[in-house]
C-alpha positions in Angstrom: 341.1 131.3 127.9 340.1 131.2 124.0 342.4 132.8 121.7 341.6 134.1 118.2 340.2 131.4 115.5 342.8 130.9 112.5 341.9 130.8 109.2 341.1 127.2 107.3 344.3 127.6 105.2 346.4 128.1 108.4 345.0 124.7 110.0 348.0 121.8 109.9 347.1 119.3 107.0 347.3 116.6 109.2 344.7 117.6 111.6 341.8 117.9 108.9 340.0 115.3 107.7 341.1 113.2 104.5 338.7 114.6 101.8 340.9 113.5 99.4 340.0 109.9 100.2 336.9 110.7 98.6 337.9 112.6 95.8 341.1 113.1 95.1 340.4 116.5 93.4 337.2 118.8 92.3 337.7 117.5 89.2 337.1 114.4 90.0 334.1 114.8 92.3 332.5 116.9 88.9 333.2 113.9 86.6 331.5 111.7 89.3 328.5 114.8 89.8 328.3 114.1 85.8 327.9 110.3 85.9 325.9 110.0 88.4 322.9 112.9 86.9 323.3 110.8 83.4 323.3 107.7 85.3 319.9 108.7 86.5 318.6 108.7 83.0 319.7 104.8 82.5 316.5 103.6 84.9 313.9 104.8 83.2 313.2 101.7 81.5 312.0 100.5 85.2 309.0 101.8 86.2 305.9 99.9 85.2 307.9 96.7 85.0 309.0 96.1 88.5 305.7 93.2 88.5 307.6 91.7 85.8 309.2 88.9 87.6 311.5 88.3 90.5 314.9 89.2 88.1 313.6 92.5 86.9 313.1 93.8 90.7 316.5 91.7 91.5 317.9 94.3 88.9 316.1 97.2 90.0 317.7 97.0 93.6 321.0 96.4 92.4 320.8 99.0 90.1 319.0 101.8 92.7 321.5 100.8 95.5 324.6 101.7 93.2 323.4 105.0 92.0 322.5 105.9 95.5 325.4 105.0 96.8 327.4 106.9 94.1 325.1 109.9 95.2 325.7 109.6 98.8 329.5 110.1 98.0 328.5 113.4 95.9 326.8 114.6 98.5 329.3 113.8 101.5 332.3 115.3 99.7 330.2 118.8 99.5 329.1 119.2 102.8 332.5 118.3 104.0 334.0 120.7 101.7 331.0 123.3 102.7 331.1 122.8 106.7 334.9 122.9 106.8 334.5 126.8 105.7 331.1 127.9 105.2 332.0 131.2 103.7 333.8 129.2 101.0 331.6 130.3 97.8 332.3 127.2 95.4 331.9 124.7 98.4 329.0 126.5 99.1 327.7 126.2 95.3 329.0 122.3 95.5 326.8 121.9 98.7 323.6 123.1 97.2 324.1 121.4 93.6 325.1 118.0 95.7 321.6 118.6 97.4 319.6 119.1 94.2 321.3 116.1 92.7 320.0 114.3 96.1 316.3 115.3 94.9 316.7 114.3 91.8 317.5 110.9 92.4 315.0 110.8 94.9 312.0 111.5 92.4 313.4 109.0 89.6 313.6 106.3 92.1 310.4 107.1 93.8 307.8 104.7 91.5 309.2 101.9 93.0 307.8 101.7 96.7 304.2 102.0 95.3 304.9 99.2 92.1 306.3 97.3 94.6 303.3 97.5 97.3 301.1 96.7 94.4 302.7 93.2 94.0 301.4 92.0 97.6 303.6 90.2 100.3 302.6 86.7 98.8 304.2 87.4 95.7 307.3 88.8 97.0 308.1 86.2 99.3 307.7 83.6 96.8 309.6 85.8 94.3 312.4 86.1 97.8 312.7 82.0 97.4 314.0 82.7 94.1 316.7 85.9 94.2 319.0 85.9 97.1 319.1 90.3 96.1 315.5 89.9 97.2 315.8 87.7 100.1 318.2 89.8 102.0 315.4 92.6 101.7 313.0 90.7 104.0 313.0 93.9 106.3 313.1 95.9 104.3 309.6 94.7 102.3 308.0 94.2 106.0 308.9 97.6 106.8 307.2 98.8 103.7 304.4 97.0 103.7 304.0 97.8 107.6 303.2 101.4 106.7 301.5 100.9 103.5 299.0 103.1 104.3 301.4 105.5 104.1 303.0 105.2 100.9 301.3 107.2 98.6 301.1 106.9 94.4 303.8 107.4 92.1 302.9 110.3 91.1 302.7 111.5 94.6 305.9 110.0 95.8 307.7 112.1 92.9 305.9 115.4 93.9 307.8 114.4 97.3 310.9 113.6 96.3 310.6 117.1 93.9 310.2 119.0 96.9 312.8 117.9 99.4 315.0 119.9 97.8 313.2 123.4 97.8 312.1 122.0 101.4 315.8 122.1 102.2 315.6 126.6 102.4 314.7 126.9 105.7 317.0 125.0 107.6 319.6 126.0 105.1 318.8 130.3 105.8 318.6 129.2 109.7 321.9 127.8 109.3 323.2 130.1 107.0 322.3 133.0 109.5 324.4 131.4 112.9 327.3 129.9 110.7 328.2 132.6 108.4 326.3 136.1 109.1 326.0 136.5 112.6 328.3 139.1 113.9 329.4 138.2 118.2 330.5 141.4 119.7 333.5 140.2 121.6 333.2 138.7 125.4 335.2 140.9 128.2 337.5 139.5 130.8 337.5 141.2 134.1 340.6 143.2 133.3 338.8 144.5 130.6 340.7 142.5 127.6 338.0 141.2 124.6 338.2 138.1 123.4 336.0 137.1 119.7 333.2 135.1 119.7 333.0 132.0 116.8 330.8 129.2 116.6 334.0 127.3 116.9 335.5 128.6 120.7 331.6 130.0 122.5 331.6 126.2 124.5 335.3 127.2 125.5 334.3 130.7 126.3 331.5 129.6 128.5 333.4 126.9 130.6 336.2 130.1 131.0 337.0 130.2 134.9 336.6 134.3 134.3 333.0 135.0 135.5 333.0 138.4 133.5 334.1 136.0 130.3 331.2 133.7 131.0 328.7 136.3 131.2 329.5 138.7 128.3 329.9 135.7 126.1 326.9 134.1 126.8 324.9 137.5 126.7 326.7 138.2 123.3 325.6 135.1 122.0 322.3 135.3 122.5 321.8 139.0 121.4 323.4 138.0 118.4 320.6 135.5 118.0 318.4 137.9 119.6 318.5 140.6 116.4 318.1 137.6 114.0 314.8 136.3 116.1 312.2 137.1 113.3 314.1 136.2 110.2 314.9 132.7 112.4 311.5 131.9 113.9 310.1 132.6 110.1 312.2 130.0 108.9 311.2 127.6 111.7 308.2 128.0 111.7 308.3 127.3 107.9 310.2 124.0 108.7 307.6 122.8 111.0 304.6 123.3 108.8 306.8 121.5 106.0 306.9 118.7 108.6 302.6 118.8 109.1 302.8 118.9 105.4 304.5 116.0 104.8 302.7 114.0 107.8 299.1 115.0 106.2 300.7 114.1 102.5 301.0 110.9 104.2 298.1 110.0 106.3 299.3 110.5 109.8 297.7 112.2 112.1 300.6 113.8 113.5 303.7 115.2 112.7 305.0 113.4 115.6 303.4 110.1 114.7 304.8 110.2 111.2 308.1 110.8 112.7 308.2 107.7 114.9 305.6 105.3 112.3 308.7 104.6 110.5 310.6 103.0 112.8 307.9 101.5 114.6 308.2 103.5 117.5 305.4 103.8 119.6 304.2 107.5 120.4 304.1 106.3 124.4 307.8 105.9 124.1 307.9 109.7 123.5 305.8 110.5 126.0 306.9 108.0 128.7 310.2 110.2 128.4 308.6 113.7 128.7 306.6 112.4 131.8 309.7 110.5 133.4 311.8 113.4 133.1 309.3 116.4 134.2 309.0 113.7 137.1 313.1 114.3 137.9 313.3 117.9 138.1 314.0 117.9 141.0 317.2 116.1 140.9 318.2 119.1 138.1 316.8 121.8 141.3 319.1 119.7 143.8 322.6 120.1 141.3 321.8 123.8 141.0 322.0 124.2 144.7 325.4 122.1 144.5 327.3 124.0 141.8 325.9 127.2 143.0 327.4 126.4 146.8 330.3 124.3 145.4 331.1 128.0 143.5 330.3 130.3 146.4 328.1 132.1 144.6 324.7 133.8 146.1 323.1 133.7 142.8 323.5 130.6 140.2 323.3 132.3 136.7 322.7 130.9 133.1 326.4 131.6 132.1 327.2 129.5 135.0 326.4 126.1 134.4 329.4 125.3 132.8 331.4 127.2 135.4 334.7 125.5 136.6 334.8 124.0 139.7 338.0 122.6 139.5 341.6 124.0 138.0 341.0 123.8 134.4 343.9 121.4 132.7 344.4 121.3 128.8 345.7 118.3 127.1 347.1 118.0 124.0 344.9 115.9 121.0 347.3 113.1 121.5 346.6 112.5 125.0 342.8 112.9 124.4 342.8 110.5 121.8 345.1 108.0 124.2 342.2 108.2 126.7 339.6 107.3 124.5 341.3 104.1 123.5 341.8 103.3 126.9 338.7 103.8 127.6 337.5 101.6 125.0 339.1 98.4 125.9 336.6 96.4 127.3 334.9 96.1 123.5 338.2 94.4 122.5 341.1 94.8 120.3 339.7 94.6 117.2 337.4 97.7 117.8 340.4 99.4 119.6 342.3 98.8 116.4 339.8 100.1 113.7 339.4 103.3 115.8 342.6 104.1 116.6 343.8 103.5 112.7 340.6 106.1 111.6 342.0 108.7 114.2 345.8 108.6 113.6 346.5 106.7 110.1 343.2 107.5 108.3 342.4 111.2 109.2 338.6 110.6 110.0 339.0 114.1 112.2 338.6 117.3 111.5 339.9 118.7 114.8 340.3 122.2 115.8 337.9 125.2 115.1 339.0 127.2 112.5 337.2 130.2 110.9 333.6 130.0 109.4 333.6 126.4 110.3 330.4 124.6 111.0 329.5 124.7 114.8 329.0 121.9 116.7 330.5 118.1 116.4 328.9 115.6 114.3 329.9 112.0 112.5 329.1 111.8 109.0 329.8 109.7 105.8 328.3 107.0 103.8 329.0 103.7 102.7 332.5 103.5 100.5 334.2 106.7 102.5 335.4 107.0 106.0 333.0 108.0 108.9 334.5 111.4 109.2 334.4 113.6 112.3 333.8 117.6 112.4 334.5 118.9 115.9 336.7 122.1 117.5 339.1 120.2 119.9 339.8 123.3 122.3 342.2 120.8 124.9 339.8 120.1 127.8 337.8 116.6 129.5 334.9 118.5 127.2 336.7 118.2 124.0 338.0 114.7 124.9 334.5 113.9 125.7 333.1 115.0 122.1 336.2 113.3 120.4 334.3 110.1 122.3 331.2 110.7 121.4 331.7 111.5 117.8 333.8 108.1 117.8 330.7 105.9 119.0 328.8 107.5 116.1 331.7 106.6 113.6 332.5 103.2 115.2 328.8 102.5 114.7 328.4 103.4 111.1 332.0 101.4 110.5 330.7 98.2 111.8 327.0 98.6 110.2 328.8 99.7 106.7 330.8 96.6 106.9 328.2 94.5 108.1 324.9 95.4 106.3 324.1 95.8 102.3 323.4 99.4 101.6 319.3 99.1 102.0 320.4 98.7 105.9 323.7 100.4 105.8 321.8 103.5 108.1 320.9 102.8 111.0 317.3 104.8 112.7 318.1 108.2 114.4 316.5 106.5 117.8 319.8 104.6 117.6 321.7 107.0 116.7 323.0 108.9 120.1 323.4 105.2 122.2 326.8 104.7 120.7 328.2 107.7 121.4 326.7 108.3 125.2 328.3 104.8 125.5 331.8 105.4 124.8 331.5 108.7 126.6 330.2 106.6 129.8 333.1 104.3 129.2 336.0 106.8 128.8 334.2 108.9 132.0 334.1 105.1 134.0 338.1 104.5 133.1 339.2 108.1 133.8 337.6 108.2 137.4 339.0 104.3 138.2 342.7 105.4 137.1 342.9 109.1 138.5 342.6 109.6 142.0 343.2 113.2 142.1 340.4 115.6 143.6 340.2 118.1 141.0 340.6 115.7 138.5 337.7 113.7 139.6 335.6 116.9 140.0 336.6 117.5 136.6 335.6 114.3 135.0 332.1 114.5 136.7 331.8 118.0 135.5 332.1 116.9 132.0 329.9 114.2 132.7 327.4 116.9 134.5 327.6 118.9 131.0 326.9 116.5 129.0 323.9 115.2 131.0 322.9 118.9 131.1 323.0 118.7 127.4 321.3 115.4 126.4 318.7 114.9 129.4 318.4 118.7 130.4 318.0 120.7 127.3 317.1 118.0 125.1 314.0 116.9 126.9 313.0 120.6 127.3 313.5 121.0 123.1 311.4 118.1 122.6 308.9 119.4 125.2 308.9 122.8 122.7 309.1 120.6 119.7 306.0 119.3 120.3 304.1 121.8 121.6 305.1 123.8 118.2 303.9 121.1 115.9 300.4 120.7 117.8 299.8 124.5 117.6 300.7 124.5 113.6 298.4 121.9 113.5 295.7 123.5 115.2 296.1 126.2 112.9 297.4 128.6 115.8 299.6 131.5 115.4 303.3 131.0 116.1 306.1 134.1 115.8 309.4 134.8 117.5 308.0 136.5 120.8 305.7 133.1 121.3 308.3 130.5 120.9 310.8 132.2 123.2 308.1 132.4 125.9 307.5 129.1 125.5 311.1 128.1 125.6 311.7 130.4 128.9 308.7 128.4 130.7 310.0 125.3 129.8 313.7 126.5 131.4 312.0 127.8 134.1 310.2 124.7 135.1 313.8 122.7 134.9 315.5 126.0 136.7 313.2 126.4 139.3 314.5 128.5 142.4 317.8 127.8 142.1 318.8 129.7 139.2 318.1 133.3 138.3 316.9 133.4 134.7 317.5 136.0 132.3 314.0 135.1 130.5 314.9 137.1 127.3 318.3 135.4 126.7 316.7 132.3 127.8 314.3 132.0 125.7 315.9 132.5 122.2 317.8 128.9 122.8 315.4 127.5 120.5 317.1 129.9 117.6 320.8 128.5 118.5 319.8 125.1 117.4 320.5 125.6 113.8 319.8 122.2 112.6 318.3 119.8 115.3 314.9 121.3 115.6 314.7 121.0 111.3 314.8 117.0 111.7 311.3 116.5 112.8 311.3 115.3 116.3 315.2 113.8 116.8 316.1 115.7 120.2 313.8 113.4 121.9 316.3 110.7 120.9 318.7 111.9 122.8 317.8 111.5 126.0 316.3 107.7 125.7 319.5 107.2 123.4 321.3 108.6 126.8 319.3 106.5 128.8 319.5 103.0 126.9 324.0 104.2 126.3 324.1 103.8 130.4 321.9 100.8 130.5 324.4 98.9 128.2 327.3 100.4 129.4 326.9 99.4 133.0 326.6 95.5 131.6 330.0 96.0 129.7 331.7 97.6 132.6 330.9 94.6 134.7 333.0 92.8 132.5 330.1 90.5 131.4 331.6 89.1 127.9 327.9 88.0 126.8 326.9 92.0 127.5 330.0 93.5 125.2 329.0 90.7 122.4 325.4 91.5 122.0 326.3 95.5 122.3 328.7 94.5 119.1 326.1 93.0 117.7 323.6 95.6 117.7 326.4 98.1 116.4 326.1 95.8 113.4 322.5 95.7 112.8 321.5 99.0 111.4 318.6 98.9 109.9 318.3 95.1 109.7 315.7 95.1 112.2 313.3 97.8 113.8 315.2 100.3 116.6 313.6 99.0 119.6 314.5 95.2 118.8 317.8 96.1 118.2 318.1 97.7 121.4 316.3 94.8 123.1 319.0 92.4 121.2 321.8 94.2 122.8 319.9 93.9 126.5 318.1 97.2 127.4 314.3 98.2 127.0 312.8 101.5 125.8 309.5 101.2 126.3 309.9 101.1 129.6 310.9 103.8 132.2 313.5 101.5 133.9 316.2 102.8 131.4 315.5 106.5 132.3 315.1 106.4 135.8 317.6 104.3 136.2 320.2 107.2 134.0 318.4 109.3 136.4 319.8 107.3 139.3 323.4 107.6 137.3 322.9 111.7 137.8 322.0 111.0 141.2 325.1 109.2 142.1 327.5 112.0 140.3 326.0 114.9 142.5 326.4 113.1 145.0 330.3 112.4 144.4 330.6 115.8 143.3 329.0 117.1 146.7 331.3 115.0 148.5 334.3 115.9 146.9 333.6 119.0 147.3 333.5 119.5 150.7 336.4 117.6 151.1 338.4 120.2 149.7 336.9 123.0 151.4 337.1 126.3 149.4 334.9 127.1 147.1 336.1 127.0 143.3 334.7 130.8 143.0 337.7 131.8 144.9 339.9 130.6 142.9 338.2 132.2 139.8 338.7 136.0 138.4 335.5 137.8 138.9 332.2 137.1 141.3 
């Protein structure tokens, strides 16, 4: 059961992440803040003279790559700072001035995409013949000139850069609002004990083998949200006509289309998922029935999905971390070794919640720091899972940052989430070969069951309401808090169907307790085909198939060296086909039906061993 959240100041040094390795004081990062906004003066003698020959726009990318680069690092040290302790006033001042400093650079450098589409393919690829700095930029310039249409003037592409930052308010207030000002009343346990409610310990609280725990916890959560609804749906509603802005700015005809254009992903590949998934609901319907019976309950609730069905165990960091590698060694020993040095030499992980800390796990970093880790390790297979995942992301941006020059060194968010489902699928495959104990095993396919829940349950039903709030802004239709939670209970319904009883209300404010994935213009899509291509590959590398873990190494290299879809194609799996999701579909399939198994091998249902029904 979760336990009060300590202070920032009380966490052990050694279990934070090494911000000093950035900066080694805020003295330092201000010196650099100061360089790098009089740095941004030094390129103005660049625009209008990029035509000038193939050494002047040599000189340009060297000299654009370094101060963005230098920015990157400004920004990274902020938000770290910010995240660790959101309440923190100076990191929160550091976090906003880092972001402004972001915009700026983004408006002096934005001249160039439009000088350079004026030159004309021909010219730069005889100019590429010349200047090596050029001729690594191949992509890069197809890319660009791919979407030309796109790319507006100078003058236009500063007004855009100008207003990312201001553009920035709405996420920030919606994130603001769940990380920092929203009050929890506590959760209950059956014997009438309460328990506070963080950002950092409601996952823990929800998984709790006290029903009365579960439910007050997830009821408090969501009123919480609840009382914020209009102040939160304003702000969304504000980022996603900022997203229609920007797709009109630029000549698409959707918001959804200018979020996939870039990458070159087709719009079927979006809707292929949808239509896939709305086509398996019924395998969700059948795993209702299974954890509602495998609980001996009569009625499956929200605030029981996460339920456990087996004794809950806690492990120690240490022994978490030990799995992981395990897990890891069929990509080799010299990705075993990098990760294990980030984790226990190089502090790359913030681990356990601590007041006003960020919610949520994510990787983060840039070229020339670590790829650090913000997570709330609270000791079970969940936590152990997230320490995976997060270590795909990192791993991934390791091997690209060491790999790729910084106009590649990112790699495209449809990428993004296959690294990290991978190594989850991995760690999950090595735990259930090497354990042999029930409840153990149920455990382990729990976790997996969550985190499917997550990525290929919720996900798909955010992107279904993602798009169907973008379509309405851009037909000009009416949007406010009480129409996006219906549309969010529908969409739960549809995936709930009879075997859950819905508490429409609570339901339907989920869209408010995603603070920052529905600001990123159609990314929750990506994690279910990111999901769906992780298993795809990971099946190939558990077969042992050295020709299937080489190309997956490979594509963790590429970043944006080549569009998203060839690079998943490179490493052996294809998204624009359905064969990837139905086949993670057929994955599901095969853990509800272990789970069933085991089950009923053991007899007693997990209820009874639980406090409250």
């Amino acid at each position: 059961m979760a336990g009060s959240v300590p202070p920032r100041s009380d966490v052990p040094k050694e279990y934070t992440w090494n911000l000093e390795s950035v900066f080694a004081s805020d003295e330092a990062w201000q010196s650099e803040f100061d360089a790098v906004a009089a740095a941004i003066g030094g390129i103005e003698h660049f625009p209008g003279h990029l035509a000038d020959g193939a050494a002047i726009l040599a000189d340009w990318c060297r000299v654009s790559d370094d101060l963005l680069r230098r920015v990157y690092t400004v920004f990274v040290y902020a938000s770290m700072q910010h995240d660790a302790d959101t309440a923190y006033s100076e990191a929160q001042s550091k976090n906003d001035r880092a972001t402004s400093l972001w915009g700026r650079v983004a408006t002096a450098c934005a001249f160039a995409e439009p000088e350079i589409l004026e030159l004309g393919m021909d010219v730069l690829r005889g100019w590429m013949e010349s200047e090596p700095e050029l001729r690594r930029r191949e992509h890069y310039f197809d890319a660009l000139y791919r979407r030309r249409e796109h790319v507006r003037s100078a003058d236009v592409e500063a007004v855009l850069g100008l207003v990312q930052d201001p553009f920035l308010t709405a996420a920030s207030t919606h994130r603001m609002l769940t990380d920092t000002d929203l009050r929890f009343s506590p959760a209950r346990t059956a014997g009438g004990d309460t328990i506070e409610i963080a950002q950092g310990n409601i996952d823990a609280l929800l998984r709790d083998a006290d029903r009365e725990v579960r439910r007050s916890a997830w009821e408090h959560y969501a009123d919480a949200h609840l009382a914020m609804r209009n102040t939160m749906a304003t702000a969304l509603l504000a980022g996603v006509k900022q997203d229609v802005f920007f797709a009109r700015a630029r000549k698409y005809e959707s918001s959804l289309e200018a979020s996939l254009d870039p990458g070159s992903v087709p719009l079927a590949v979006y809707h292929n998922l949808i239509e896939t998934y709305r086509r398996h609901l019924p395998v969700w319907h059948r795993y209702w029935r299974v954890r509602r019976k495998a609980l001996g309950y009569d009625t499956l609730r929200e605030y029981d999905i996460k339920a456990p069905l087996a004794v809950r165990q806690q492990f120690p960091f240490s022994q978490a971390v030990e799995w992981v590698t395990h897990g890891m060694r069929p990509l080799g020993d010299e990705y075993l070794s990098v990760l294990k040095a980030g984790v226990l030499e190089q502090r790359w992980v913030d681990v356990y919640p601590n007041e006003n800390k960020r919610g949520g796990a994510y990787s983060s970093g840039a070229p020339g720091t670590y790829p650090f880790i913000l997570m709330s390790y609270e000791g079970g297979l969940e936590s152990m899972s997230t320490l995976a995942h997060e270590l795909g992301h990192s791993m991934h941006s390791y091997l690209t940052w060491h790999h790729q020059p910084l106009v590649y060194s990112d790699y495209s968010m449809f990428v993004a989430e296959v690294a990290s489902n991978f190594n989850q699928a991995l760690v999950r495959a090595h735990l259930l070969e090497t354990s042999h104990d029930p409840d153990f095993q149920i455990a382990v396919i729990e976790e997996a069951m969550s985190n499917f829940h997550r990525y290929f349950f919720i996900m798909p039903s955010l992107a279904r309401f993602e798009l169907e709030m973008h379509e309405r802004a851009e037909r000009d239709e009416g949007l406010n808090a009480e129409s996006l939670s219906a549309l969010m209970a529908e969409l739960f319904g549809e995936g709930y169907g009879d075997e859950l009883r819905m508490d429409k209300d609570r339901t339907g404010i989920t869209w408010a307790e995603f603070s920052g994935h529905l600001y990123m213009n159609f990314y929750v899509y990506q994690y279910a085909t990111g999901i769906s291509a992780a298993h795809s590959l990971a099946e190939g590398v558990l077969s042992g198939s050295s020709e299937a873990r080489e190309r997956y190494l490979e594509f963790l290299k590429t970043g944006d060296s080549v569009y998203p879809l060839q690079a998943l194609e490179l490493a052996g799996v294809d998204m624009t086909s359905p064969e990837p999701i139905e086949r993670t579909f057929g994955i599901m399939e095969g853990m509800i039906d272990r789970l069933e198994q085991l089950v009923e091998q053991r007899g007693s249902p997990a209820a009874a061993r639980s406090t409250g029904t």
